[in-house]
The first five atom37 places (N, CA, C, CB, O) and aatype in JSON, in Angstrom:
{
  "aatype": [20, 20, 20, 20, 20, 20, 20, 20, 20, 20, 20, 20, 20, 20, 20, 20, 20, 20, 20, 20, 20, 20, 20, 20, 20, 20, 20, 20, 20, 20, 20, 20, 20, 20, 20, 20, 20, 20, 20, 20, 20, 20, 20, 20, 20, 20, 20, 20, 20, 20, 20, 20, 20, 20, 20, 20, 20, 20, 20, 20, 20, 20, 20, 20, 20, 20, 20, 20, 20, 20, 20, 20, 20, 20, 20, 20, 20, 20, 20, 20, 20, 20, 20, 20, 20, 20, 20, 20, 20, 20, 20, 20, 20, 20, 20, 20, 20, 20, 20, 20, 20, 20, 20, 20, 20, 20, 20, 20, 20, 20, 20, 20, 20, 20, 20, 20, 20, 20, 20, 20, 20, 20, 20, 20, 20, 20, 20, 20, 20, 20, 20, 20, 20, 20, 20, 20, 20, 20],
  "atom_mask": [
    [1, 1, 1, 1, 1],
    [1, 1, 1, 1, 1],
    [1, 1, 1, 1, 1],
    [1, 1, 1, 1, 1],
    [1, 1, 1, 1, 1],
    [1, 1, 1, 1, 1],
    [1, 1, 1, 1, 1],
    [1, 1, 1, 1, 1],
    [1, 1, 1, 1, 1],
    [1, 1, 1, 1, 1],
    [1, 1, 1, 1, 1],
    [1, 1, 1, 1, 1],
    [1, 1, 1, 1, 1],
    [1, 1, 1, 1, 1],
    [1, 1, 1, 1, 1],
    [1, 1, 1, 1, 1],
    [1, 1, 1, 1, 1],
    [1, 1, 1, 1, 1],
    [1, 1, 1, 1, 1],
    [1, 1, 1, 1, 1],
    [1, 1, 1, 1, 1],
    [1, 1, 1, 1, 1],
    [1, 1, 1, 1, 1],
    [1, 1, 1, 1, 1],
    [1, 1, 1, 1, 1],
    [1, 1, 1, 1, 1],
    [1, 1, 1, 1, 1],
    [1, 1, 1, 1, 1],
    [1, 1, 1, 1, 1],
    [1, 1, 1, 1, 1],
    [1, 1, 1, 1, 1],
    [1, 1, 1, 1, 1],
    [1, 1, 1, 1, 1],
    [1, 1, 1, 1, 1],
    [1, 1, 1, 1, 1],
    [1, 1, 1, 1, 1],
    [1, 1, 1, 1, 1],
    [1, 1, 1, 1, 1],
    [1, 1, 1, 1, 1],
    [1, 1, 1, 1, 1],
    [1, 1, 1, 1, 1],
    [1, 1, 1, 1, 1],
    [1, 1, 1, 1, 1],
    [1, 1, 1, 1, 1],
    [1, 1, 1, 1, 1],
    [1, 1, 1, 1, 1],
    [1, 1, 1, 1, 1],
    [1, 1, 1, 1, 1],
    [1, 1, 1, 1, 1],
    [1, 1, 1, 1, 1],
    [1, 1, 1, 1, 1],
    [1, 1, 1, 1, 1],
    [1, 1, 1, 1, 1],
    [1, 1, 1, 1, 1],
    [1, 1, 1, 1, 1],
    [1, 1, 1, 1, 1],
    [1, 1, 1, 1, 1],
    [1, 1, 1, 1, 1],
    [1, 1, 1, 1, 1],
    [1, 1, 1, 1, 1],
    [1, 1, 1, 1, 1],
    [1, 1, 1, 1, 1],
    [1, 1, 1, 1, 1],
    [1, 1, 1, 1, 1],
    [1, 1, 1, 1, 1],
    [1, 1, 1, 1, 1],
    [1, 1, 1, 1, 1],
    [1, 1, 1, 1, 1],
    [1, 1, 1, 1, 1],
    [1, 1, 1, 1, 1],
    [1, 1, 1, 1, 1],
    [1, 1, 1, 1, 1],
    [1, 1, 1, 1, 1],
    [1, 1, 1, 1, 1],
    [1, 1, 1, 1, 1],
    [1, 1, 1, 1, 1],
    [1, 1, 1, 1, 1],
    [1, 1, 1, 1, 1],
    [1, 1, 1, 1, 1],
    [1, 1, 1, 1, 1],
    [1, 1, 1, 1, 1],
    [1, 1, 1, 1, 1],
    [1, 1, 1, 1, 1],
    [1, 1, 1, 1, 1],
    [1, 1, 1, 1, 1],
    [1, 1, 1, 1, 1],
    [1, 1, 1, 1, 1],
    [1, 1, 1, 1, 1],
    [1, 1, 1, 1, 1],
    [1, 1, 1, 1, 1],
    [1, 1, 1, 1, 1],
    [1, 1, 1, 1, 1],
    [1, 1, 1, 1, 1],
    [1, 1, 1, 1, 1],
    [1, 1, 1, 1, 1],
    [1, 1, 1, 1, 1],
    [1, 1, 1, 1, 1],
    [1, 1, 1, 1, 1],
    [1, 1, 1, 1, 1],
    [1, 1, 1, 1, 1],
    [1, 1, 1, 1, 1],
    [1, 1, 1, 1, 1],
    [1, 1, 1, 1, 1],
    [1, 1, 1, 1, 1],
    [1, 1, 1, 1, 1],
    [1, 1, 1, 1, 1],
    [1, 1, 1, 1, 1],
    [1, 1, 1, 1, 1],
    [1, 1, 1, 1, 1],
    [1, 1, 1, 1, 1],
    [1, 1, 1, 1, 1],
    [1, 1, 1, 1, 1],
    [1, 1, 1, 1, 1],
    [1, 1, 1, 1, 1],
    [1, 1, 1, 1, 1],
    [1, 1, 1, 1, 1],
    [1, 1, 1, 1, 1],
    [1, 1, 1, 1, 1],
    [1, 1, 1, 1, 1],
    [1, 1, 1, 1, 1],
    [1, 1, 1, 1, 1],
    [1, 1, 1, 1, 1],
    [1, 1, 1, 1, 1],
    [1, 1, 1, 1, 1],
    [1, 1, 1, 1, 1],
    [1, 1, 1, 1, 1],
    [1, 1, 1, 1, 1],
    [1, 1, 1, 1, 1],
    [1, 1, 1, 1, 1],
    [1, 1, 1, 1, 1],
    [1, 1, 1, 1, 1],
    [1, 1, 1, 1, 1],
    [1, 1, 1, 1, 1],
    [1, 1, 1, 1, 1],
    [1, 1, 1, 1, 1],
    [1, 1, 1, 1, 1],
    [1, 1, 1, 1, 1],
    [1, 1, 1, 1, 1]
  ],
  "atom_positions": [
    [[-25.33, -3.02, 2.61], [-25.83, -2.91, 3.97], [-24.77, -3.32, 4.99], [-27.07, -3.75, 4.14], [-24.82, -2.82, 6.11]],
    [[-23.78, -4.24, 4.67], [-23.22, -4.94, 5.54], [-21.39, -3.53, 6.12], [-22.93, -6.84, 4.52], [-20.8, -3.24, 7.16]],
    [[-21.32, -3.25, 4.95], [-20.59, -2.06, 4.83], [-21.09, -0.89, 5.78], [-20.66, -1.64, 3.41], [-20.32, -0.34, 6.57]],
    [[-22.34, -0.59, 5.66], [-23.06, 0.68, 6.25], [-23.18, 0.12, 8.08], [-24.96, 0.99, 5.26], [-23.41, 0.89, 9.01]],
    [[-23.0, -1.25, 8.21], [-23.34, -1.37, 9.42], [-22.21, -1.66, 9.99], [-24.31, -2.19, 9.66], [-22.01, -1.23, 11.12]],
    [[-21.51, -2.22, 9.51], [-19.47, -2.26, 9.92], [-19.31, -0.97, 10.27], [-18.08, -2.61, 8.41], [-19.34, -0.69, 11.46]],
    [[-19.1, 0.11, 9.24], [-18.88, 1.4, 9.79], [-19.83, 2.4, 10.91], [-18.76, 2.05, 8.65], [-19.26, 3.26, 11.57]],
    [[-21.14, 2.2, 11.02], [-21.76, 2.57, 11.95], [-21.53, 1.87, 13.42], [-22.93, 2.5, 11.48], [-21.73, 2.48, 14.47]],
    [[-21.25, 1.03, 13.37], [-20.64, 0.42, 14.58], [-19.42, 0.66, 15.1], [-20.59, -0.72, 14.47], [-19.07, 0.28, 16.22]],
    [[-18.59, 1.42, 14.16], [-17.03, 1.42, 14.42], [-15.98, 0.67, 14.43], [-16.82, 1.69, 15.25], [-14.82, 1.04, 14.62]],
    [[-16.55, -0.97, 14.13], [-15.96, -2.19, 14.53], [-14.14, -1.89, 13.9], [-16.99, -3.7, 13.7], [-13.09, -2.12, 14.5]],
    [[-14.28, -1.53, 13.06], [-12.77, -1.04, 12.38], [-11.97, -0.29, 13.8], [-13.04, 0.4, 10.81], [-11.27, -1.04, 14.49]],
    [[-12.05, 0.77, 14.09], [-11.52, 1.69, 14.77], [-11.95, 0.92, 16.01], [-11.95, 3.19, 14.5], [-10.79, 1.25, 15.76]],
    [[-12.28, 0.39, 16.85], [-12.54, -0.05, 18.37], [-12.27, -1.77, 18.46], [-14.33, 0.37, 18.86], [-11.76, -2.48, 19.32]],
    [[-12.77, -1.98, 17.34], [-12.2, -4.03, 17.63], [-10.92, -4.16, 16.82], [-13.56, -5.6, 16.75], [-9.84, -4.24, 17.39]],
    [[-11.06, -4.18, 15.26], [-9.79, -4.67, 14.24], [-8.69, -3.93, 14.33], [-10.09, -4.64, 12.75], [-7.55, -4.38, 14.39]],
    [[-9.04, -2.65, 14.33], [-7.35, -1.75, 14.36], [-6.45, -2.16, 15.34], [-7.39, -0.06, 14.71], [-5.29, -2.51, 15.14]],
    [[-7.02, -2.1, 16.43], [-6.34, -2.21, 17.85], [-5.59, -4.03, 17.81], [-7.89, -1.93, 19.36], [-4.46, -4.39, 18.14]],
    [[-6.47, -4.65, 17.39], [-5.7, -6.18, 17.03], [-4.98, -6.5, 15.98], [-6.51, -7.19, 16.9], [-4.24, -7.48, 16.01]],
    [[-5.14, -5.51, 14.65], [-3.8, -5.62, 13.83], [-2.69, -4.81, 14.27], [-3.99, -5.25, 12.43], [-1.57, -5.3, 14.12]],
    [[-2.78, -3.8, 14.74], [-1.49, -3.2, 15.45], [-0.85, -3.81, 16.41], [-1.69, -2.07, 16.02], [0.38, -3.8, 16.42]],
    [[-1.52, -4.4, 17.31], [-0.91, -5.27, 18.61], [-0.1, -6.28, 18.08], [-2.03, -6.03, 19.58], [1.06, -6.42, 18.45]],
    [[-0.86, -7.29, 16.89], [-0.37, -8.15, 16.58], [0.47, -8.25, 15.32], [-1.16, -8.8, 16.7], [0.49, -9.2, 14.54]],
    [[0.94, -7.45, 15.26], [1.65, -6.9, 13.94], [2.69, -7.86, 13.6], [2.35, -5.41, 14.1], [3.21, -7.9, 12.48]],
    [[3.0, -8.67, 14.58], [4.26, -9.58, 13.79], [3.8, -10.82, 13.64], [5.72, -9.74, 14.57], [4.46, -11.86, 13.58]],
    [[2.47, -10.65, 13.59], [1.92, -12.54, 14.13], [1.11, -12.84, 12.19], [-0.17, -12.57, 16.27], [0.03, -12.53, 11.7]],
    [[2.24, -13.51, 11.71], [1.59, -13.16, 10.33], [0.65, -13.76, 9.6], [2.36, -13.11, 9.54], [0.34, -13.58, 8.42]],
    [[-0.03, -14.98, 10.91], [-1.7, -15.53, 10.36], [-2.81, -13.95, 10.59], [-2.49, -17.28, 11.83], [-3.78, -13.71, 9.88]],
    [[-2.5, -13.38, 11.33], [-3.52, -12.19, 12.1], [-3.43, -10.74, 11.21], [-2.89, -11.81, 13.93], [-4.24, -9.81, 11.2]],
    [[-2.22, -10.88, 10.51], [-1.36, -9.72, 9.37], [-2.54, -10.23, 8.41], [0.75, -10.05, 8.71], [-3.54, -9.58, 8.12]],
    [[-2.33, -11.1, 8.12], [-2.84, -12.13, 6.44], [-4.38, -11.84, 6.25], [-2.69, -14.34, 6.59], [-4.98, -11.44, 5.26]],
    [[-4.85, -12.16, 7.5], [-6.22, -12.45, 7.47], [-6.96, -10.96, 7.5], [-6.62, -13.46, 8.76], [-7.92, -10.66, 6.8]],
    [[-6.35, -10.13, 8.4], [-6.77, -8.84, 8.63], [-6.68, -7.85, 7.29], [-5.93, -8.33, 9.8], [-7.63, -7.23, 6.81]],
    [[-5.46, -7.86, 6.88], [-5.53, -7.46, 5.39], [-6.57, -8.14, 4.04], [-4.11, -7.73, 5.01], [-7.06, -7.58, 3.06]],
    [[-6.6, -9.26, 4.42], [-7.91, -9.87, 3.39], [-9.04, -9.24, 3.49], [-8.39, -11.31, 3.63], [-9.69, -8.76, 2.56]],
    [[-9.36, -9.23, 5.03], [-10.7, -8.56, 5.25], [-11.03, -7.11, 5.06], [-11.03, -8.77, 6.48], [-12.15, -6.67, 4.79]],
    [[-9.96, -6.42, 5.24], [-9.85, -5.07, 5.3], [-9.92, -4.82, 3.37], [-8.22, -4.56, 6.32], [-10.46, -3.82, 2.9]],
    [[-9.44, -5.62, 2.69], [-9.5, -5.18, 1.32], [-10.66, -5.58, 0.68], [-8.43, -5.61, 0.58], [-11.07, -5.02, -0.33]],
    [[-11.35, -6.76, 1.35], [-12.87, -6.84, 0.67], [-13.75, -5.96, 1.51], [-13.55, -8.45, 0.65], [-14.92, -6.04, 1.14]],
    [[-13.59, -5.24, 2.4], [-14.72, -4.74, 2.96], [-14.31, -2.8, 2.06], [-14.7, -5.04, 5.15], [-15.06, -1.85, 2.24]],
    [[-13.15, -2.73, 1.28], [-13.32, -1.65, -0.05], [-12.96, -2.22, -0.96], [-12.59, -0.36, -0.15], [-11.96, -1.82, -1.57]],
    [[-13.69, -3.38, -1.39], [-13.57, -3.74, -2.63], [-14.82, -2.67, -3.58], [-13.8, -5.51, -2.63], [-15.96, -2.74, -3.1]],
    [[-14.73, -2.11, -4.33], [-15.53, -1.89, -5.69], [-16.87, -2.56, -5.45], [-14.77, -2.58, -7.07], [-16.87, -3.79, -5.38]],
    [[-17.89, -1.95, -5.33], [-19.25, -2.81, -5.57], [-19.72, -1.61, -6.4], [-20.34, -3.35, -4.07], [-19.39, -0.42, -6.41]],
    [[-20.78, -2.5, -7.21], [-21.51, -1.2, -8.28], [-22.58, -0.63, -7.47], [-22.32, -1.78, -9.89], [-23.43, -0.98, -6.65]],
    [[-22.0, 0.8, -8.29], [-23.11, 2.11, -7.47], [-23.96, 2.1, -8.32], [-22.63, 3.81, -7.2], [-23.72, 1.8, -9.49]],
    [[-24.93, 2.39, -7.95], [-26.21, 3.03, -8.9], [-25.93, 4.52, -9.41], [-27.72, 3.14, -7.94], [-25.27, 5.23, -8.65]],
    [[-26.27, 4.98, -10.41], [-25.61, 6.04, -10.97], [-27.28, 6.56, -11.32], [-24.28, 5.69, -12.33], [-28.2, 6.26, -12.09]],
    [[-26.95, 7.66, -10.1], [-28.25, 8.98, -10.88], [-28.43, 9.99, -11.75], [-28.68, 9.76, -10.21], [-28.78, 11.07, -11.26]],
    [[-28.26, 9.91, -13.09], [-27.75, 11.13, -13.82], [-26.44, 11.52, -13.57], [-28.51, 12.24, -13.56], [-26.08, 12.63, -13.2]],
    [[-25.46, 10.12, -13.9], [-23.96, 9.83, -14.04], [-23.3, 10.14, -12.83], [-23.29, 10.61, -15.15], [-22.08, 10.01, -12.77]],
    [[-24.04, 10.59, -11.72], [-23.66, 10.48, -10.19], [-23.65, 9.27, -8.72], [-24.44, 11.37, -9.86], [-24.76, 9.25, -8.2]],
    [[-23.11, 8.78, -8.35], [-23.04, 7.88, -7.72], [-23.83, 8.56, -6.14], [-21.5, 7.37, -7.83], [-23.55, 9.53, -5.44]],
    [[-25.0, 7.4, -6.05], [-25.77, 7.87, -4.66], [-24.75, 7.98, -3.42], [-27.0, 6.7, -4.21], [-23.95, 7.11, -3.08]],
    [[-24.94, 9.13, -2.86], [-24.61, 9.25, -1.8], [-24.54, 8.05, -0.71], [-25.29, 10.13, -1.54], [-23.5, 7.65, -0.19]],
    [[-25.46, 7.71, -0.55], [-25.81, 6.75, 0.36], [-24.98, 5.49, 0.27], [-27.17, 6.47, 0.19], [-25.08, 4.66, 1.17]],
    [[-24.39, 5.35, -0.46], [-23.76, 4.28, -0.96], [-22.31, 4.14, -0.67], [-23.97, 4.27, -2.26], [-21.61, 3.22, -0.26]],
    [[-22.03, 5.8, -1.14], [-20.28, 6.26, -1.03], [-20.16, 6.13, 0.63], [-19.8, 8.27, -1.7], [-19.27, 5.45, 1.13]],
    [[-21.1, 6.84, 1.39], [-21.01, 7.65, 2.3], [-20.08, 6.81, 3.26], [-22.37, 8.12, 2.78], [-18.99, 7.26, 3.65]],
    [[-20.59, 5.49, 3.65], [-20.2, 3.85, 4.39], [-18.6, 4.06, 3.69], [-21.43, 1.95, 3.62], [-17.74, 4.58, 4.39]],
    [[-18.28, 3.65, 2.34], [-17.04, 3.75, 1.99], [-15.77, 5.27, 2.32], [-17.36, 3.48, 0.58], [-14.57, 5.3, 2.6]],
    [[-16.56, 6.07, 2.17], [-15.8, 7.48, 3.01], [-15.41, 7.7, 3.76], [-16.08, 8.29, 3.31], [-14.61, 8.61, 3.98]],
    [[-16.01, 6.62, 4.69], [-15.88, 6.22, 6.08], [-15.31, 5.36, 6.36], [-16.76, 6.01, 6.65], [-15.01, 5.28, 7.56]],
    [[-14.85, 4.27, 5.44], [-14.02, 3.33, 5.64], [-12.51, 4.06, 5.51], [-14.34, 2.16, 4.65], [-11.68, 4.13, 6.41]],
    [[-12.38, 4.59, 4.13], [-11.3, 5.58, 3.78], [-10.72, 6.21, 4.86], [-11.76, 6.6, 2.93], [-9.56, 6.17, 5.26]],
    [[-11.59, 6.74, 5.26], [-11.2, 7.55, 6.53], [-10.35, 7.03, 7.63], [-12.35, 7.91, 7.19], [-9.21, 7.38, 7.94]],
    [[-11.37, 5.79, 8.35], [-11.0, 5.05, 9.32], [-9.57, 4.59, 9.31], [-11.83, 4.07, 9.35], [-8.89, 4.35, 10.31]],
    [[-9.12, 4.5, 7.79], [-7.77, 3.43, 7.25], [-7.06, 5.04, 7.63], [-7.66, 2.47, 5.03], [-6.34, 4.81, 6.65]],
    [[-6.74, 5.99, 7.96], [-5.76, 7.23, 8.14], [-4.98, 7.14, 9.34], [-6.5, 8.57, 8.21], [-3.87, 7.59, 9.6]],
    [[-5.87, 6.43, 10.05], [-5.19, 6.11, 11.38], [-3.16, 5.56, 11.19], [-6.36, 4.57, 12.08], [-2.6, 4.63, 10.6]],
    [[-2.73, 6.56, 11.93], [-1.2, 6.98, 11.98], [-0.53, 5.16, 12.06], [-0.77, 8.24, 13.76], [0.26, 4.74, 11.22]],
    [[-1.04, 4.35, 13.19], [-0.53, 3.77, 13.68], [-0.95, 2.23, 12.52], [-0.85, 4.06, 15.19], [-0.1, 1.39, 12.28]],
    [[-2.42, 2.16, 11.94], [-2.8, 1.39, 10.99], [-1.29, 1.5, 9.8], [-4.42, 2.0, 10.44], [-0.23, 0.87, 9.71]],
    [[-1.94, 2.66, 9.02], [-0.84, 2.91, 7.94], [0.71, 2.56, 8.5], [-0.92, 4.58, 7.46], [1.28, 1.6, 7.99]],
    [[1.17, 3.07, 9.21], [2.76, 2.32, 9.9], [2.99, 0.61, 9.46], [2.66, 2.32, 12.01], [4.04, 0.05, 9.15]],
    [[1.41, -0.06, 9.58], [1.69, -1.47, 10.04], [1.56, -1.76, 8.52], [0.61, -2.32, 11.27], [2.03, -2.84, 8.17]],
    [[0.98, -0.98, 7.53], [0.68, -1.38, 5.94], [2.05, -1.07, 5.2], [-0.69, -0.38, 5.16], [2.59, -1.79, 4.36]],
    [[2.36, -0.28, 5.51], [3.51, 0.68, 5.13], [4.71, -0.72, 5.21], [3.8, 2.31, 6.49], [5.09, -1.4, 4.25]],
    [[5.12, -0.87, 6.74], [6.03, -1.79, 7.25], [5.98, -3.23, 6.38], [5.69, -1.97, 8.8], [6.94, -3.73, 5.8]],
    [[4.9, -3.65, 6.43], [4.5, -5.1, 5.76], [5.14, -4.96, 4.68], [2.96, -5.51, 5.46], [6.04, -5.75, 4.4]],
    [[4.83, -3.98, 3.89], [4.69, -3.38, 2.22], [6.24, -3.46, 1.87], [3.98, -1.46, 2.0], [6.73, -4.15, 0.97]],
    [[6.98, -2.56, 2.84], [8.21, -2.63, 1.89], [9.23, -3.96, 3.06], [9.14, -0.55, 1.63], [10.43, -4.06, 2.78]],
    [[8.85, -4.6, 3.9], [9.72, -5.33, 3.84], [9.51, -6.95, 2.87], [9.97, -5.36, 5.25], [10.35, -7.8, 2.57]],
    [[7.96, -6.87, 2.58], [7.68, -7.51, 1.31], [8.4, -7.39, 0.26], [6.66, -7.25, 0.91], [8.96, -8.32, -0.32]],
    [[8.41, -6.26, -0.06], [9.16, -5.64, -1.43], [10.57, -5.62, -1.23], [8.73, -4.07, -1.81], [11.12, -6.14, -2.2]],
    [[11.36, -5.25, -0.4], [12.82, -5.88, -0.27], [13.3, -7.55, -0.25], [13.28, -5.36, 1.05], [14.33, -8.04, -0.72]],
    [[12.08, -8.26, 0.52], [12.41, -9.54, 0.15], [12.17, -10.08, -1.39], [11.71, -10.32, 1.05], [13.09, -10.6, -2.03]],
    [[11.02, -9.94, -1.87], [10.94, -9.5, -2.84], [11.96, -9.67, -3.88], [10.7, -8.52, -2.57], [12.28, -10.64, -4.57]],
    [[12.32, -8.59, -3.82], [13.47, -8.09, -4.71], [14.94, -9.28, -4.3], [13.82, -6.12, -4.22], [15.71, -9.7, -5.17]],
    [[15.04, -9.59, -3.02], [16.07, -10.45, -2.69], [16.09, -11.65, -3.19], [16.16, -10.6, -1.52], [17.02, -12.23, -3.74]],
    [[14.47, -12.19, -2.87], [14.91, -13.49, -2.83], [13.8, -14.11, -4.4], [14.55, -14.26, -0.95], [13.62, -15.31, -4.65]],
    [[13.4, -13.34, -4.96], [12.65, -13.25, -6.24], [11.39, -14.55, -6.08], [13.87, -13.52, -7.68], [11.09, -15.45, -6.86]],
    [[10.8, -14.16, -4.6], [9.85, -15.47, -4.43], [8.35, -15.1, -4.9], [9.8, -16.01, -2.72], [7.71, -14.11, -4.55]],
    [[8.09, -15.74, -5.46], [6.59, -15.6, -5.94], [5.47, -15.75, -4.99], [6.3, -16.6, -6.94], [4.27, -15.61, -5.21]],
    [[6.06, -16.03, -3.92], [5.14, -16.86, -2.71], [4.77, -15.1, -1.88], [6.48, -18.46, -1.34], [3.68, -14.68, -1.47]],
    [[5.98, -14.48, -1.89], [6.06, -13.13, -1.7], [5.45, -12.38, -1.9], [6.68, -12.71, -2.0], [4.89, -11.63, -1.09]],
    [[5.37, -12.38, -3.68], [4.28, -11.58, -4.22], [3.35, -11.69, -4.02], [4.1, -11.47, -5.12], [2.77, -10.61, -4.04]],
    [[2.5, -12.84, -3.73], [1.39, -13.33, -3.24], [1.14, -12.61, -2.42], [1.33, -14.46, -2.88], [0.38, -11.66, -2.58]],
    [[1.7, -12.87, -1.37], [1.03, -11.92, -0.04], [1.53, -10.35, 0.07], [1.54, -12.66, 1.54], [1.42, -9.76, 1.14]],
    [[2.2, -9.55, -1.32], [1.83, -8.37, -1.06], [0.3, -7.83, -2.39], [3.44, -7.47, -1.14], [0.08, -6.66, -2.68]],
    [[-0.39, -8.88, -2.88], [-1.14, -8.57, -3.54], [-2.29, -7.88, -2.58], [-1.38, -9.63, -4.35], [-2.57, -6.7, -2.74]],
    [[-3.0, -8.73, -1.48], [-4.02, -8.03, -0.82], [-3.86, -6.74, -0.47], [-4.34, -8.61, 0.2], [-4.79, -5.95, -0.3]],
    [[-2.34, -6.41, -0.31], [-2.28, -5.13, 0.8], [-2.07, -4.04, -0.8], [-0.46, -5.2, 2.42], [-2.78, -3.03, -0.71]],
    [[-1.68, -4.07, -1.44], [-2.03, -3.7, -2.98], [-3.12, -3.18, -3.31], [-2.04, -4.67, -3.8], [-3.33, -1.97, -3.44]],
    [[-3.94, -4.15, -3.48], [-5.83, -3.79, -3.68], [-5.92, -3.18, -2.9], [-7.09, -4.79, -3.55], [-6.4, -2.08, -3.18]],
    [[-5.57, -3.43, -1.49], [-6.36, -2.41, -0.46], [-6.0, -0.61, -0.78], [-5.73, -2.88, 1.33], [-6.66, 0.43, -0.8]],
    [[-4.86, -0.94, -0.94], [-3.95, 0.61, -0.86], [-5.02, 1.33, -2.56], [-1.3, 0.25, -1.25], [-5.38, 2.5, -2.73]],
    [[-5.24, 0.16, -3.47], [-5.65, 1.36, -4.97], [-7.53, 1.03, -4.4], [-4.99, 0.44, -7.52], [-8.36, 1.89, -4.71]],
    [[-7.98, -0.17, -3.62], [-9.4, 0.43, -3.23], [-9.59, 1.67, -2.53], [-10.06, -0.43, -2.44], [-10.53, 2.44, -2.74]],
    [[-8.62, 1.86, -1.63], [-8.7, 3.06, -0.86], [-8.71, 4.22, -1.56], [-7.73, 3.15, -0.01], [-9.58, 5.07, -1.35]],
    [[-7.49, 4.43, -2.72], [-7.74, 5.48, -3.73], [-8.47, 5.73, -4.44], [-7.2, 5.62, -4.32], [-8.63, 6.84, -4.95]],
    [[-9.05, 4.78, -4.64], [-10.67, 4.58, -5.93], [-11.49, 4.97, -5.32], [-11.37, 3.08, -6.53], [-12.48, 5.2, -6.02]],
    [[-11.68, 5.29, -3.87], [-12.94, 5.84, -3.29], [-12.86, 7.31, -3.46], [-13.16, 5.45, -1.76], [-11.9, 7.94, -3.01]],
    [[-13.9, 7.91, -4.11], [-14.12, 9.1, -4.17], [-14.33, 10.05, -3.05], [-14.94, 9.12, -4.82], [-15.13, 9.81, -2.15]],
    [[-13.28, 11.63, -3.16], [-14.22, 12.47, -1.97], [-15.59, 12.49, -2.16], [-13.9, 14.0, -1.86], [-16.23, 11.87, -3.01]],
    [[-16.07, 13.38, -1.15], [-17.4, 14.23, -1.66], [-17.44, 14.62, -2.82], [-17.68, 15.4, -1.05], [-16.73, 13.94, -3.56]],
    [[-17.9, 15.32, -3.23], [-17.92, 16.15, -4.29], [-18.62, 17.67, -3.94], [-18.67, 15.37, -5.41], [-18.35, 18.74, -4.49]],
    [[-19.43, 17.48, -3.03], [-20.07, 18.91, -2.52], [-20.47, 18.66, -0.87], [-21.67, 19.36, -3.55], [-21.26, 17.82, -0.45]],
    [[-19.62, 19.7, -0.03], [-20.35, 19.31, 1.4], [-20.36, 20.74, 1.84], [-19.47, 18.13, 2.58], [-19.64, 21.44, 1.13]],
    [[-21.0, 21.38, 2.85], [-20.64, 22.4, 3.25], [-19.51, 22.82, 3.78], [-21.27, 22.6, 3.79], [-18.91, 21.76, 3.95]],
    [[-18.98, 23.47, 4.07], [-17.75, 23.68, 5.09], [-17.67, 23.67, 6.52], [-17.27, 24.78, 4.91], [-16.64, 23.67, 7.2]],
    [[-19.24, 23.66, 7.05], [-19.4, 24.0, 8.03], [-20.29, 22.42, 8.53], [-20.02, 25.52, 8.0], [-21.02, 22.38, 9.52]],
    [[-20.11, 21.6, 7.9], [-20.98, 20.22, 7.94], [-19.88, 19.21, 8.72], [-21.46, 19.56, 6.13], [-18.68, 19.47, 8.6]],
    [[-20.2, 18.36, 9.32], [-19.79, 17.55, 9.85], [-18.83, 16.36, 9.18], [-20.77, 17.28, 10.32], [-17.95, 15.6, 9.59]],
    [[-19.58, 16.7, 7.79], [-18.23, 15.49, 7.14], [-17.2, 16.33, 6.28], [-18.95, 14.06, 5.84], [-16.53, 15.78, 5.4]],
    [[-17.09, 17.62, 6.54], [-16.19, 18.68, 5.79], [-14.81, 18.02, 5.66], [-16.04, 20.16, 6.65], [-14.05, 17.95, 4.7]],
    [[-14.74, 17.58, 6.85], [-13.17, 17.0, 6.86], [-12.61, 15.65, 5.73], [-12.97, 16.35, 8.53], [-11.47, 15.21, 5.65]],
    [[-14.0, 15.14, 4.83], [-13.98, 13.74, 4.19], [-13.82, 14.74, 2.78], [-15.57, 12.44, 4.45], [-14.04, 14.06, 1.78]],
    [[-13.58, 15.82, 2.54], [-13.0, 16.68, 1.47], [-11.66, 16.56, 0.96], [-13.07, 17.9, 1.85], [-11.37, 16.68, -0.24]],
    [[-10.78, 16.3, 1.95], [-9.48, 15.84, 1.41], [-8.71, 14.86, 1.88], [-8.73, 16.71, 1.39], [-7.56, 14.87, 2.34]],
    [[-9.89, 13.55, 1.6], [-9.08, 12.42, 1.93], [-8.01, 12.09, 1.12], [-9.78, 11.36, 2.01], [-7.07, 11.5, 1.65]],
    [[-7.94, 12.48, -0.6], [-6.95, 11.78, -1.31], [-5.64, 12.71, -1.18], [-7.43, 11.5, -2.88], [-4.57, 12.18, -1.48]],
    [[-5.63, 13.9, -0.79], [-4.23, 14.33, -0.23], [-3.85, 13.77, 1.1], [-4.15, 15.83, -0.08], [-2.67, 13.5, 1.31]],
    [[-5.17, 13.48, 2.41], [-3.92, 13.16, 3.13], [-3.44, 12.0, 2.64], [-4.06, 13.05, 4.56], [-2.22, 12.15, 2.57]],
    [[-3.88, 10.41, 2.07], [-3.23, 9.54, 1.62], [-1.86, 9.6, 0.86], [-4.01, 9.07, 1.05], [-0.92, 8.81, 0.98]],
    [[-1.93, 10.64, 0.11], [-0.71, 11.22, -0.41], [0.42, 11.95, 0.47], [-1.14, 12.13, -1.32], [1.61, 11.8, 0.2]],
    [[-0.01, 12.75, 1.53], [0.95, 12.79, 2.89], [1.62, 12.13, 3.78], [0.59, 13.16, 3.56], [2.69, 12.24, 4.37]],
    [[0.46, 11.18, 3.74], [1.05, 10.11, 5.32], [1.92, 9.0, 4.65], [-0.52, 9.08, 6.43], [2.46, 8.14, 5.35]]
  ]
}
């Protein structure tokens, strides 16, 4: 429920995006925002109807998926990511790895969310058909 009402509100796209991008170098606001952003697609169990996962359930997460496409979001995951991973690699700190684990989960929760599987073409969520290529584009 708490998922279905985050995304019906927009709070992602109109409150959090706009304050992790602004604050992109401020790295209590980096830390915390990525925590939250990876438990709110963490994996919760679906109910499975005749080995199908309810709609109703995905639909909130499709929508999270979605929301995360934003050009200017991904830039700030992207950026974090590999200058993590160059330090990383430099300075062989474990403290490092630590903080590129959240942004990790987030990036394979995001992939673990399933498209549709059947929408019309002419339906309003047509466009949630090929979320896992654009992730693979941007």
């Amino acid at each position: 429920r708490f998922k279905t009402s985050f995304v019906s509100l927009n709070l992602l796209e109109n409150v959090f995006f706009p304050l992790f991008v602004t604050y992109r170098d401020d790295s209590d606001i980096l830390r915390l925002s990525v925590q939250m952003f990876e438990t709110l697609t963490r994996k919760i169990p679906l109910t499975l109807k005749k080995g199908r996962m309810m709609n109703f359930q995905l639909e909130p997460l499709q929508c999270l998926k979605e929301a995360f496409l934003n050009r200017d979001v991904l830039a700030v995951f992207v950026g974090h990511l590999s200058s993590s991973l160059s330090l990383v690699q430099e300075f062989h700190d474990a403290r490092l790895e630590e903080q590129m684990h959240p942004i990790l989960s987030l990036i394979r929760n995001l992939l673990w969310i399933p498209n549709p599987i059947s929408i019309s073409a002419k339906s309003a969520s047509a466009h949630l058909l090929h979320l896992q290529v654009k992730y693979f584009f941007y």
